[in-house]
TORZATOR-962041 format. One record per atom (N, C-alpha, C): residue in one letter; atom name; x negated, y, z; residue number from 1. Coordinates in Angstrom, 1 decimal, always signed. Each point is the difference from the previous one (the first is absolute). Example, Ala and Ser with C-alpha at 12.3 -4.5 7.8 and 13.67 -1.06 7.14 Angstrom:
2
[r "A" "N" [-13.2 -5.7 +7.8] 1]
[r "A" "CA" [+0.9 +1.2 +0.0] 1]
[r "A" "C" [-0.9 +1.2 +0.0] 1]
[r "S" "N" [+0.4 +1.1 -0.7] 2]
[r "S" "CA" [-0.9 +1.1 +0.0] 2]
[r "S" "C" [+0.8 +1.1 +0.8] 2]
This chain:
75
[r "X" "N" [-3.4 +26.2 +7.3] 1]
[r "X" "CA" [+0.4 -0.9 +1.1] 1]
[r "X" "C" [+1.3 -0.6 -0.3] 1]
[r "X" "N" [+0.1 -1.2 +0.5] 2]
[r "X" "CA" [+1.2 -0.7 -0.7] 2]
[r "X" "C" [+1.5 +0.2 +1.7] 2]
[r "X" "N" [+0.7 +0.2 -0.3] 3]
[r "X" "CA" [+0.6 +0.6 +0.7] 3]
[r "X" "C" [+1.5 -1.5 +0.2] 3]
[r "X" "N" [+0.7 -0.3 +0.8] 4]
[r "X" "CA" [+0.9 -0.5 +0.7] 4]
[r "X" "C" [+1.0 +0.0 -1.5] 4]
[r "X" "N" [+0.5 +1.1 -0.6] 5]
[r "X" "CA" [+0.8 +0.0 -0.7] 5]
[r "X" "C" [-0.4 -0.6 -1.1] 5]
[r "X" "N" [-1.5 +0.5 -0.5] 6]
[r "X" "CA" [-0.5 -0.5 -1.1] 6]
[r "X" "C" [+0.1 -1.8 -0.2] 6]
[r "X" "N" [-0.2 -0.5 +1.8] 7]
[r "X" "CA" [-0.1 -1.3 -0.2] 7]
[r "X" "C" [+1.7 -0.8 -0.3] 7]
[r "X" "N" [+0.8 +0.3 +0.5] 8]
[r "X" "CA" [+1.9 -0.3 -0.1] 8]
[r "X" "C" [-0.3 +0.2 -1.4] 8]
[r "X" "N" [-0.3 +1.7 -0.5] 9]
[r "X" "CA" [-0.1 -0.2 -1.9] 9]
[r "X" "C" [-0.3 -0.8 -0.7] 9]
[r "X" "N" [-1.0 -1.2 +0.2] 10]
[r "X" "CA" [-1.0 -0.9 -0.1] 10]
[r "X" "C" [+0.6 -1.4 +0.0] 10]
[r "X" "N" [+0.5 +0.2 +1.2] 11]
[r "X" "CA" [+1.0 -1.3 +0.3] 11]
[r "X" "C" [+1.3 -0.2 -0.5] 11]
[r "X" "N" [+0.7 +1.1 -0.4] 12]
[r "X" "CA" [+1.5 +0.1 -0.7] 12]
[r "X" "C" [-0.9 -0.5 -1.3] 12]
[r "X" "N" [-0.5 +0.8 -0.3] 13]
[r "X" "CA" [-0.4 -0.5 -1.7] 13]
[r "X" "C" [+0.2 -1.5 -0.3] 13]
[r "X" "N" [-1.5 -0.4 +0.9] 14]
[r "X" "CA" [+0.0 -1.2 -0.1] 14]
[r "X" "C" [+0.8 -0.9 +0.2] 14]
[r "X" "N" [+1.1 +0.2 +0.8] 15]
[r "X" "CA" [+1.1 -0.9 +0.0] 15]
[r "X" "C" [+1.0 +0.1 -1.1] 15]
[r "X" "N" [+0.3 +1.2 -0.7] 16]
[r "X" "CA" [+0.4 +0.2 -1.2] 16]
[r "X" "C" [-0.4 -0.9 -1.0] 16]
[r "X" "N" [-1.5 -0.7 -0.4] 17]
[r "X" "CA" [-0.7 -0.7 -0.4] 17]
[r "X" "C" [+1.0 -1.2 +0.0] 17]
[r "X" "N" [+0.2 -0.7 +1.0] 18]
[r "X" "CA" [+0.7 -0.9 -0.3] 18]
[r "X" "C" [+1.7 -0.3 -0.1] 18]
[r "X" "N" [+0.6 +1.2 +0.6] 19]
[r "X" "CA" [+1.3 +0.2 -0.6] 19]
[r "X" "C" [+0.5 -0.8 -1.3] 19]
[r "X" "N" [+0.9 -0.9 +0.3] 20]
[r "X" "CA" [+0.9 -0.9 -1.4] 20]
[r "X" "C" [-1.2 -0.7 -0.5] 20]
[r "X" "N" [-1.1 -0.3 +0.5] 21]
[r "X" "CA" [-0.4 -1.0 -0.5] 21]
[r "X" "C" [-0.2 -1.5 +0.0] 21]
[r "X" "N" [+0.2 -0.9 -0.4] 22]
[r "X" "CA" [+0.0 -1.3 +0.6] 22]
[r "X" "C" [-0.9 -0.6 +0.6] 22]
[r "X" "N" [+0.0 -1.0 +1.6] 23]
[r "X" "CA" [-0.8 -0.1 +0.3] 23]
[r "X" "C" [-1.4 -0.6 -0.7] 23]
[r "X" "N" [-0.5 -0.5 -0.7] 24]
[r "X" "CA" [-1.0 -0.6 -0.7] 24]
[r "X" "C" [-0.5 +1.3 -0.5] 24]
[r "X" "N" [+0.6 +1.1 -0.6] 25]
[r "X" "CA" [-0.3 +1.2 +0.0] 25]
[r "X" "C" [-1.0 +0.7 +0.7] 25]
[r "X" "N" [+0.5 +0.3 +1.2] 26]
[r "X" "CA" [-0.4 +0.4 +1.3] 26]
[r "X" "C" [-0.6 -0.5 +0.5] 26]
[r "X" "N" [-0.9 -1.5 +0.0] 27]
[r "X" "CA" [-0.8 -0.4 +0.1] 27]
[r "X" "C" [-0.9 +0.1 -0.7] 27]
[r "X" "N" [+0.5 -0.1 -0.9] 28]
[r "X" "CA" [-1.7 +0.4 -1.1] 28]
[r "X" "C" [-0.5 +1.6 +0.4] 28]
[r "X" "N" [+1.3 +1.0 +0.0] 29]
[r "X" "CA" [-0.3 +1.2 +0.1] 29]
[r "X" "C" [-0.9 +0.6 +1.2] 29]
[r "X" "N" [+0.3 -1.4 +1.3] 30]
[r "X" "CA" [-0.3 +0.4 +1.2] 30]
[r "X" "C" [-1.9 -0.7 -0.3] 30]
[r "X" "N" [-0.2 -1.0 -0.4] 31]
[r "X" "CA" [-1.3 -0.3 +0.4] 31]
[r "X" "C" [-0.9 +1.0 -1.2] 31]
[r "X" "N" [+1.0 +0.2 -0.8] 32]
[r "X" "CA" [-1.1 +1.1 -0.4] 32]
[r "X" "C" [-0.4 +1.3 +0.5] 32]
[r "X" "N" [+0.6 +0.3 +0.8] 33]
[r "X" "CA" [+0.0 +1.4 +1.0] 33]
[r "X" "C" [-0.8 -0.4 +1.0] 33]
[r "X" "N" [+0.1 -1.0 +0.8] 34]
[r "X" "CA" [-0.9 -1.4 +0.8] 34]
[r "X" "C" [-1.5 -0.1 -0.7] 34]
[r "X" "N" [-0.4 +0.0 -1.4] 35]
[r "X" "CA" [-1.1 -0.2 -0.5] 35]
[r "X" "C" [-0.7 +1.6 +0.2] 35]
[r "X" "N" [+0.4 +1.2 -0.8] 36]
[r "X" "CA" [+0.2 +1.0 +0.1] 36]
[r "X" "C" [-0.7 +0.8 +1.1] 36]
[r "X" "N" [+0.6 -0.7 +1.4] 37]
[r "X" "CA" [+0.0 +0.5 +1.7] 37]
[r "X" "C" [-1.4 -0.8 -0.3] 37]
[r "X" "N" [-0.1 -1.2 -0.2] 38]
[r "X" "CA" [-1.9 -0.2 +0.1] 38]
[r "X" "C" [-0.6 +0.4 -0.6] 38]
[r "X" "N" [+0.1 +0.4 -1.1] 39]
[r "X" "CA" [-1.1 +0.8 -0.9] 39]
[r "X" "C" [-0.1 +1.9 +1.0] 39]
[r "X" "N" [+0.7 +0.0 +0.7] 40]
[r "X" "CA" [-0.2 +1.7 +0.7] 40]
[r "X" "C" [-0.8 -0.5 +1.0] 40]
[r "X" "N" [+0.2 -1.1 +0.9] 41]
[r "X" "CA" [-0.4 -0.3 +0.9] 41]
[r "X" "C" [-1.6 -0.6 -0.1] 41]
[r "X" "N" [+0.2 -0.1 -0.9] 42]
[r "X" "CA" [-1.8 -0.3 -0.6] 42]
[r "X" "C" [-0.8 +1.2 -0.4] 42]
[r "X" "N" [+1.0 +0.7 -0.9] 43]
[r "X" "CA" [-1.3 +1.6 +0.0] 43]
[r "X" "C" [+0.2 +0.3 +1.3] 43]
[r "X" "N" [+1.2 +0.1 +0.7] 44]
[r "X" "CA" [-0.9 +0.9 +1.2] 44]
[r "X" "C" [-1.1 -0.8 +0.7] 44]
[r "X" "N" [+0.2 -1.7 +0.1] 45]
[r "X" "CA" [-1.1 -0.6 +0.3] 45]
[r "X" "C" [-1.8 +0.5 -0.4] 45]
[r "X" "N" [+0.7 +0.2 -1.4] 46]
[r "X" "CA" [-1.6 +0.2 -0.6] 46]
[r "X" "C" [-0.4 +1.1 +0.4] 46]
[r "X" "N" [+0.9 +1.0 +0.6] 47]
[r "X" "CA" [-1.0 +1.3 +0.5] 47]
[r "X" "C" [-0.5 +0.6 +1.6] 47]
[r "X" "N" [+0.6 -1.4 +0.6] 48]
[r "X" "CA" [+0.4 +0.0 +1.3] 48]
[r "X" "C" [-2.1 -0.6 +0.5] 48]
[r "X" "N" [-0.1 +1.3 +0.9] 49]
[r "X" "CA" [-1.6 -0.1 +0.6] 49]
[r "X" "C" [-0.2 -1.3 +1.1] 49]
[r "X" "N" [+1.9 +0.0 +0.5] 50]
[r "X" "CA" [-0.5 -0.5 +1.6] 50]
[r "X" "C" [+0.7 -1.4 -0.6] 50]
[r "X" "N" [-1.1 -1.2 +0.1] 51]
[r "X" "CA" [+0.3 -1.2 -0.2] 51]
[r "X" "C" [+1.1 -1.0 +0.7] 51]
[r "X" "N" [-0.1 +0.4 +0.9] 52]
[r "X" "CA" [+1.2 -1.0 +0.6] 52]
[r "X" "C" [+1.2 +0.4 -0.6] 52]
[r "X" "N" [+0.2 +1.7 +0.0] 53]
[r "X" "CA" [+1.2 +0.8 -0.7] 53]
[r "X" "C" [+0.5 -1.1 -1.7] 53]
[r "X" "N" [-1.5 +0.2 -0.5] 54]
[r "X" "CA" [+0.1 -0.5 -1.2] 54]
[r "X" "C" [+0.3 -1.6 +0.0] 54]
[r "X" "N" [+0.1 -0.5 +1.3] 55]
[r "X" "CA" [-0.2 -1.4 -0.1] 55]
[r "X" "C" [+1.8 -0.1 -0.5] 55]
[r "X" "N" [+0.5 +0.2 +1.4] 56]
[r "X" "CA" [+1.7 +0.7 +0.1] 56]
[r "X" "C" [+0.9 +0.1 -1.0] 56]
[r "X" "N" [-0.6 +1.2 -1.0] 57]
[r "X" "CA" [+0.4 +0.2 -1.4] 57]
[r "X" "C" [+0.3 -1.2 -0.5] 57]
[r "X" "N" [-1.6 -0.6 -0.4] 58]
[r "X" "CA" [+0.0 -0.8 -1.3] 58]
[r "X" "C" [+0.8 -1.6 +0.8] 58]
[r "X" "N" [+0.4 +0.1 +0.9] 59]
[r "X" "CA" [+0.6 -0.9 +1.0] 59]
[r "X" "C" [+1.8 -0.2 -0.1] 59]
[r "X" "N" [+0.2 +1.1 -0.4] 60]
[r "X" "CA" [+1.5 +1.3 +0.0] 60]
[r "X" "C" [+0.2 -0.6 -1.6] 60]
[r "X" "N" [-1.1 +0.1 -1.1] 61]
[r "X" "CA" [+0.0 +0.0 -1.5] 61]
[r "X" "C" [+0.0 -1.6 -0.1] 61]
[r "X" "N" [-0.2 -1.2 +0.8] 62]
[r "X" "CA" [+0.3 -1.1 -0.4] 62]
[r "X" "C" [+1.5 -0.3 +0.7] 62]
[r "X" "N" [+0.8 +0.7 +1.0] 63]
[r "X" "CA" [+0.9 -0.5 +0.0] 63]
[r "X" "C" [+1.1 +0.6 -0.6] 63]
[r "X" "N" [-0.5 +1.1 -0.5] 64]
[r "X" "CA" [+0.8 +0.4 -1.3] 64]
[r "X" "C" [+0.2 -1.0 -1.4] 64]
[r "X" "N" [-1.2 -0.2 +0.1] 65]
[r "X" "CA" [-0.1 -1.3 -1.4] 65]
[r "X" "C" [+0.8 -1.0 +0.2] 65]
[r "X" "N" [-0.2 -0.8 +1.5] 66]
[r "X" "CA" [+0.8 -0.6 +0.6] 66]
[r "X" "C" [+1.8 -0.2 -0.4] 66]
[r "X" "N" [+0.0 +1.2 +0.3] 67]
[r "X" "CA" [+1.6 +0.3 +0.0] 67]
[r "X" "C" [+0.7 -0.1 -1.4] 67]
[r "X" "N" [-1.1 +0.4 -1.0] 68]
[r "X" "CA" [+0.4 +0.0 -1.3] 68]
[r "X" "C" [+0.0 -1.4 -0.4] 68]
[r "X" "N" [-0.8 -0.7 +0.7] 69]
[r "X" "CA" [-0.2 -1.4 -0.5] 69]
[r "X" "C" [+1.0 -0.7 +0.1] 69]
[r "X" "N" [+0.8 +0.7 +1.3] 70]
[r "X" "CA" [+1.5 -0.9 +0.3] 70]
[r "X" "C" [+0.9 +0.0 -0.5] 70]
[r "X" "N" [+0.0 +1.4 -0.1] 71]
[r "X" "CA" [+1.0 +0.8 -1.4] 71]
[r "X" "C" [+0.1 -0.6 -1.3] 71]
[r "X" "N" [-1.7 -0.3 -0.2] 72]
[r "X" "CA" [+0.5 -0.6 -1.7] 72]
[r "X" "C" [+0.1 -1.7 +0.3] 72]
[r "X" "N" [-0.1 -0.7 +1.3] 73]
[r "X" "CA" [+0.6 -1.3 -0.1] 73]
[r "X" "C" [+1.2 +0.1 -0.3] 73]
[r "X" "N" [+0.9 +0.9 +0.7] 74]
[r "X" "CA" [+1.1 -0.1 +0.1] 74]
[r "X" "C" [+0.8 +0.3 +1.4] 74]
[r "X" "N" [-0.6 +0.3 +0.4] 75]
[r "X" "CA" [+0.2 +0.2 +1.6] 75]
[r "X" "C" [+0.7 +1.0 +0.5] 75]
């Protein structure tokens, strides 16, 4: 079970990730973590029984894409 501490562990890292990097950097780095978050959000889609649940997901997994898309405009 993923625990409170585990998640701060999770979240320091990640912000570690972009430490000294330049922003154009950090945008690439970010929509690819952004692509990433949709591809999880789709397997759990794919095993999810209760359809509306699943609707949600795969709902959650385009605006992930979304976000990455703005990322790599430039945004």
């Amino acid at each position: 079970m993923t625990t409170g501490q585990d998640i701060a562990s999770a979240v320091e890292s990640m912000a570690k990730l972009f430490e000294g990097k330049p922003p154009a950097e950090q945008k690439a780095l970010l929509a690819a973590l952004e692509r990433a978050g949709a591809a999880v959000y789709r397997s759990m889609a794919a095993s999810e029984p209760d359809a509306s649940v699943k609707a949600e997901l795969l709902a959650a997994a385009g605006r992930e894409e979304q976000n990455a898309a703005v990322l790599e405009r430039g945004g």
